[in-house]
C-alpha positions as CSV (number, residue, x, y, z in Angstrom):
1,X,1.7,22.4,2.7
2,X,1.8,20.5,-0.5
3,X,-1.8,18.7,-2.1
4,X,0.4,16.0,-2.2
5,X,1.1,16.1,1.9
6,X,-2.3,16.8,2.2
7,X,-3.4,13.4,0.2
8,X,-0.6,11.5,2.3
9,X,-1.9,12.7,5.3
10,X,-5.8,12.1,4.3
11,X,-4.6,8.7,3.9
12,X,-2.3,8.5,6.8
13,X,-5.7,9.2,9.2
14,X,-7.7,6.8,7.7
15,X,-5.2,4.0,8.4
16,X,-4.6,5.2,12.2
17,X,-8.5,5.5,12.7
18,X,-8.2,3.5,15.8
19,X,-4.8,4.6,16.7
20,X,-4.7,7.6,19.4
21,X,-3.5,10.7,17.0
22,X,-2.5,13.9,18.7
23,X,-0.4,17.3,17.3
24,X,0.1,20.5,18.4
25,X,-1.8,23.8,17.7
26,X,0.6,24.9,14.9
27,X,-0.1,25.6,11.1
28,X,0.7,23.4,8.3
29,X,0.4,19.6,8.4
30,X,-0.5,19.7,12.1
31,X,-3.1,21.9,11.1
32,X,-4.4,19.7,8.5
33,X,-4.1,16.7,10.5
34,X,-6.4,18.6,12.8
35,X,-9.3,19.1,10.0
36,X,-9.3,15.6,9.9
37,X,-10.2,14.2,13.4
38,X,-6.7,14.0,15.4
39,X,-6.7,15.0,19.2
40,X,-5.2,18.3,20.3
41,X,-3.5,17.8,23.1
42,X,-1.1,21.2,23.1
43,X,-1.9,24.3,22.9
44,X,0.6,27.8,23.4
45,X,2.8,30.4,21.5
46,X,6.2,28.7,22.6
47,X,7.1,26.8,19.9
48,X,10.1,25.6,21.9
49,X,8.0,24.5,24.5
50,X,5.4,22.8,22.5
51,X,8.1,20.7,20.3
52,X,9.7,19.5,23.5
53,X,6.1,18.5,25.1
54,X,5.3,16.9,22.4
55,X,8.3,15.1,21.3
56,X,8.0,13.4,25.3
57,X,4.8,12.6,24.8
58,X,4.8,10.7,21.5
59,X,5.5,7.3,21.1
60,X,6.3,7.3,17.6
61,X,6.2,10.2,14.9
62,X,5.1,10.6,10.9
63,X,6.6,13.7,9.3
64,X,5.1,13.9,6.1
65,X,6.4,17.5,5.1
66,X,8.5,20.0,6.5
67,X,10.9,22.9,5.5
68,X,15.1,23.2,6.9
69,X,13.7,25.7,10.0
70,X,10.2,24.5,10.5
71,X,8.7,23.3,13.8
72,X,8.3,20.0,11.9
73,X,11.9,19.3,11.6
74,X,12.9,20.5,15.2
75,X,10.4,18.4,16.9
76,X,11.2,15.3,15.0
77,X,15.1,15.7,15.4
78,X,14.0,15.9,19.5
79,X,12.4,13.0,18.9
80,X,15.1,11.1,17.4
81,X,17.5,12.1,19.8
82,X,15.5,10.4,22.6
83,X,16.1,7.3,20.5
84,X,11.9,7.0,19.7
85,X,10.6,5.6,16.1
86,X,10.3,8.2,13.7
87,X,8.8,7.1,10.0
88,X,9.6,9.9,6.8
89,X,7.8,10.1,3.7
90,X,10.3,10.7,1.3
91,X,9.7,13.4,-0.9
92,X,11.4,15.5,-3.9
93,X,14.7,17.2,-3.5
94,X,13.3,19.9,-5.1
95,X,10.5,20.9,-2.9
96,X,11.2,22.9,0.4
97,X,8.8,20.7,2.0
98,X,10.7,18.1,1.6
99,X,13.8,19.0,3.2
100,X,12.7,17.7,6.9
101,X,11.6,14.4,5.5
102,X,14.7,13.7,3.4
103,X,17.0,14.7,6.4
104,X,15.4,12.5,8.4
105,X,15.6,9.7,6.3
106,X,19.5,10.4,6.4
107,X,20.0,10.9,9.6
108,X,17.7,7.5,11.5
109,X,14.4,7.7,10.6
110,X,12.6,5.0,8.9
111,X,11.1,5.6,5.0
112,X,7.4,5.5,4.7
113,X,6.8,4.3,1.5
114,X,3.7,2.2,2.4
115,X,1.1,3.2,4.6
116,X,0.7,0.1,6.8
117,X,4.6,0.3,7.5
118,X,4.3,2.8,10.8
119,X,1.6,1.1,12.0
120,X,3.1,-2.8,13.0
């Protein structure tokens, strides 16, 4: 994950301080989203498993970074296939991590580009 992601994401959990924040037990941005006071709520070795769980148990989803095969990306194209809000940070087309985002942008989701957007 990118210092940049890391920054969004800092700022992302401040804004959603009284929002109920959960992830699963994976590396990357769930991991740093983690370090900064979310809820775990999955736990497991499945990935498969843990995307699907969580994709039917969020109401709404914030990808901030993710590469073409990452967890990231499969969980939030579940996600939008069940038809619930997912927000995107836009991101560089030259940086891997920003391949998820960008798709997802493309293909449904809504464009973060201010932090109080996701939350109304």
């Amino acid at each position: 994950m990118s210092q940049y992601g890391k920054n969004v994401i800092g700022l992302l959990m401040k804004s959603l301080k009284d929002e109920e924040v959960a992830t699963i037990d994976i590396k990357g941005c769930n991991r740093e989203v983690i370090r900064l006071g979310a809820k775990k709520i999955f736990k497991g070795e499945n990935f498969e498993t843990l995307n699907v769980s969580l994709a039917n148990y969020v109401d709404k989803l914030i990808v901030v970074e993710g590469g073409e095969n990452s967890g990231t990306f499969l969980v939030a194209q579940l996600v939008l296939e069940m038809g619930k809000e997912v927000w995107a940070v836009p991101g560089r087309i030259i940086d891997e991590g920003s391949v998820a985002p960008n798709w997802l942008i493309k293909n449904g989701a809504k464009m973060l580009t201010d932090l109080t957007e996701a939350l109304q």
